[in-house]
N, C-alpha and C positions, 0 to 999 in steps of 0.2 A: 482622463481617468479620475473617477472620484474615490476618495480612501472614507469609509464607512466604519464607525465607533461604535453605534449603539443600534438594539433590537429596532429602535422606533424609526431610524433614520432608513434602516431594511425594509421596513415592512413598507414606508412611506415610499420610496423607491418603487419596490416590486407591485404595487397596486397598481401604479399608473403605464407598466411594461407590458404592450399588448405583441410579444414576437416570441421566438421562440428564445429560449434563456440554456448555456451551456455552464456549467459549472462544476468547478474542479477544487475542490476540497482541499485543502493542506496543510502540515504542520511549518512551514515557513521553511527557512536555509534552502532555498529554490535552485535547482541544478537543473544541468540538462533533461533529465527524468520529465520532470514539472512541467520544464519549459515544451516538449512534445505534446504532454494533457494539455496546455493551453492551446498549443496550434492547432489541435484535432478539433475544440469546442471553438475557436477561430472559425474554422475551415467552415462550421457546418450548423451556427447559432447566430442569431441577428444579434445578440446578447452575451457577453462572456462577465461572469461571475467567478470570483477569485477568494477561497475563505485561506487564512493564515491563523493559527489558532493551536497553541500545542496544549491539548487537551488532557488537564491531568487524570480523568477518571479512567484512561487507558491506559496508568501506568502503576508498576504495581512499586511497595515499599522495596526502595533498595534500588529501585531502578535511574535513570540516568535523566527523571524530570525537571531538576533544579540545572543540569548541567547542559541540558539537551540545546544544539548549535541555534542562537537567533542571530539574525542577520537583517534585521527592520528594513534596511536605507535600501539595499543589496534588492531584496524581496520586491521593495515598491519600486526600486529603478526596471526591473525583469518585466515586473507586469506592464508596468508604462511601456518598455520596449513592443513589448508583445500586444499591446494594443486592447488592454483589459478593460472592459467598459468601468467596475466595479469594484474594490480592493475590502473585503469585509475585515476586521483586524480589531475583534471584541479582545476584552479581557474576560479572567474565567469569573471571576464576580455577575459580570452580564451575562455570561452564558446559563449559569448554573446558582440555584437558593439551596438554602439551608436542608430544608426538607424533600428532595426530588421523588416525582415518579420515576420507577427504573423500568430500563428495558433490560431483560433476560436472553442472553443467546440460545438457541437452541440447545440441544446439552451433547447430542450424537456429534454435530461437527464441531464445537467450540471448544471441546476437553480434551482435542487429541491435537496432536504435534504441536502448535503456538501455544495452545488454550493447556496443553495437558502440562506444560513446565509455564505459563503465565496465566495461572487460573483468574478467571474475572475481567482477563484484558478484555474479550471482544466483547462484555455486557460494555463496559464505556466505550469501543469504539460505536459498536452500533447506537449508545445513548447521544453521540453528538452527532453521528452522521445523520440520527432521525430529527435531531434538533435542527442541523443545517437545511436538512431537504426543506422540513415546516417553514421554516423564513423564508429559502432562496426561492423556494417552490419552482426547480428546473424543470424543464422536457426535458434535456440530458447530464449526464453527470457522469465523470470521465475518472477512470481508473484504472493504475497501472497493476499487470499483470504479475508485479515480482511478491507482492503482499495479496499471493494467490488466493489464500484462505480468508484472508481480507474479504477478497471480492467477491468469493462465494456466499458467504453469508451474508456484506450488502446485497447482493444479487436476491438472494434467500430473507429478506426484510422485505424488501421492495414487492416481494410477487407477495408474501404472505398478510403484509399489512395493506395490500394492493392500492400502492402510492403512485403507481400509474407512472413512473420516472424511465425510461431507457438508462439503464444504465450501458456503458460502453467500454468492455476494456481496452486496454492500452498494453502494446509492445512492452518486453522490458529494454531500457536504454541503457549500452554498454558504452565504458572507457573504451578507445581501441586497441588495449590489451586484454578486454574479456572484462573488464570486473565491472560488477552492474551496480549502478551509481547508486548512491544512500546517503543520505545528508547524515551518515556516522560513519560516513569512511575518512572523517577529520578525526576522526581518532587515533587512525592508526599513526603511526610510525612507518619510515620508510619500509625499513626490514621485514613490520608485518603488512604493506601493502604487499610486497613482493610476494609473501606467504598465501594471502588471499587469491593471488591468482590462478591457486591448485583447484577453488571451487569452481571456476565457469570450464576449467582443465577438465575438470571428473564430467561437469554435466554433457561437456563435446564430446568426452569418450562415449558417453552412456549412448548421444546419439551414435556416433560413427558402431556400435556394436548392434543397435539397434539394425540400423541399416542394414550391418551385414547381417541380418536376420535372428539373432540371438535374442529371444522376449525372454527371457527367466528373469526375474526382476535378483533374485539372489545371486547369480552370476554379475548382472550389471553391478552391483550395487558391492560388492567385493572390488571390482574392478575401479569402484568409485574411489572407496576407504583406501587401497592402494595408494591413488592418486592424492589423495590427501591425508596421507598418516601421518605428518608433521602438524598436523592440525588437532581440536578440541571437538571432534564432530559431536554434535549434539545429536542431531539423528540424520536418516538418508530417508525418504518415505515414498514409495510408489502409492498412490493414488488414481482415481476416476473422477470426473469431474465434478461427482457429488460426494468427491474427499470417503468415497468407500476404500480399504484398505485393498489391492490387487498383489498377485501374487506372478501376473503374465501379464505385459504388456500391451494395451486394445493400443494398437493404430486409431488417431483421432480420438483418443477418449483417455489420456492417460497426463500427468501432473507429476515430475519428480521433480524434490522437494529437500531444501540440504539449510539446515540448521549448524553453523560451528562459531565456535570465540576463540578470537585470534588478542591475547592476553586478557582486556577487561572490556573487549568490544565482540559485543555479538552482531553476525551478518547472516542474513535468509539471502536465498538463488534458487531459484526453480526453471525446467525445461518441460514445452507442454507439446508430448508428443502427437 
């Protein structure tokens, strides 16, 4: 595996790559989650690219940038496990000058549920993810399902600036008590992991009422807040897969979507029914 510092040593790299190239974006402190996006772009790229990069223009004042978990040594031992051709590991000096062109999210899906209480997050998410595709220039590029809204809108870059990428989502990867990994569940505290396991608790209710044929998104979703009334819910949000707001449940077309803080850490989980 080679470990890559600068724009020039990328680009020098990716001109002489004639095979298909998979690559998985990341903010570093690598867990199980990560380690799965590698295996998929393993599985199915002659080529596996690996960006580490905690990018601050996706975080807003007040937020957890200065504090947010790096793990360098940890990171570059996983990818080597994992068999990464490639380890990119810019600093944001290199990423980013003084005066940038911005990219603009859409404004219908960006301002509601993440966007609507982190206004301005997904303009810098999509600002590096378009940065990373321009260097790495993948065929594929691998994305976990739990930063659903995440993936919509890369999804929604990709066709509209028609950068020709597959994108691929990815499973979400759970603890085998239900909680769905997040390089900020070092935050918590025993007492609040034990708390947090009321969300993946609400989202299996929601399925198990589904099943038993119950679509009313306001019945479920009562049924939810139940389940986690010792919690800070931020919000509960039924959604369609183009994050239009539903009020009934489509079989294969539907996204709940559970926002809460458990003391000074916020966790997203979502179930894509």
């Amino acid at each position: 595996m080679e470990i890559i510092h600068t724009i020039e040593q990328l680009q020098n790299i990716r001109k002489n790559i004639n095979a298909t190239v998979g690559f998985v974006p990341t903010m570093g402190a690598l867990h199980n989650g990560h380690i799965s996006l590698i295996k998929k772009a393993r599985e199915a790229n002659e080529i596996v690219i690996v960006s580490v990069f905690v990018n601050p223009t996706q975080f807003l004042a007040g937020e957890d940038l200065e504090k947010y978990p790096k793990k360098t040594e940890a990171d570059i031992k996983i990818c080597q496990l994992c068999k990464v051709d490639y380890l990119f590991m810019p600093l944001a000096t290199t990423m980013y000058t003084q005066d940038e062109v911005l990219i603009k999210a859409p404004l219908l899906r960006s301002y509601t549920l993440e966007g609507e209480r982190r206004p301005g997050h997904f303009d810098g998410v999509l600002q590096v993810v378009l940065k990373l595709f321009g260097l790495v220039k993948p065929t594929h590029a691998y994305f976990g399902k739990k930063d659903a809204q995440q993936l919509s809108l890369i999804m929604q870059m990709n066709e509209n600036l028609f950068l020709g990428i597959t994108i691929v989502p990815c499973e979400i990867i759970r603890e085998s008590d239900g909680l769905a990994l997040s390089s900020r569940n070092v935050y918590l505290s025993d007492e609040q992991r034990t708390q947090a396991l009321a969300i993946s608790k609400s989202l299996n209710s929601a399925g198990k009422l589904i099943g038993r044929g119950i679509l009313e998104c306001d019945l479920i979703q009562e049924s939810m807040q139940n389940i986690m009334a010792d919690l800070e819910i931020e919000y509960i949000a039924f959604v369609d897969r183009a994050f239009n707001k539903i009020d009934k449940i489509i079989l294969g077309n539907t996204i709940i979507l559970i926002a809460v803080k458990i003391g000074s850490t916020r966790l997203i989980d979502n179930i894509w029914i």
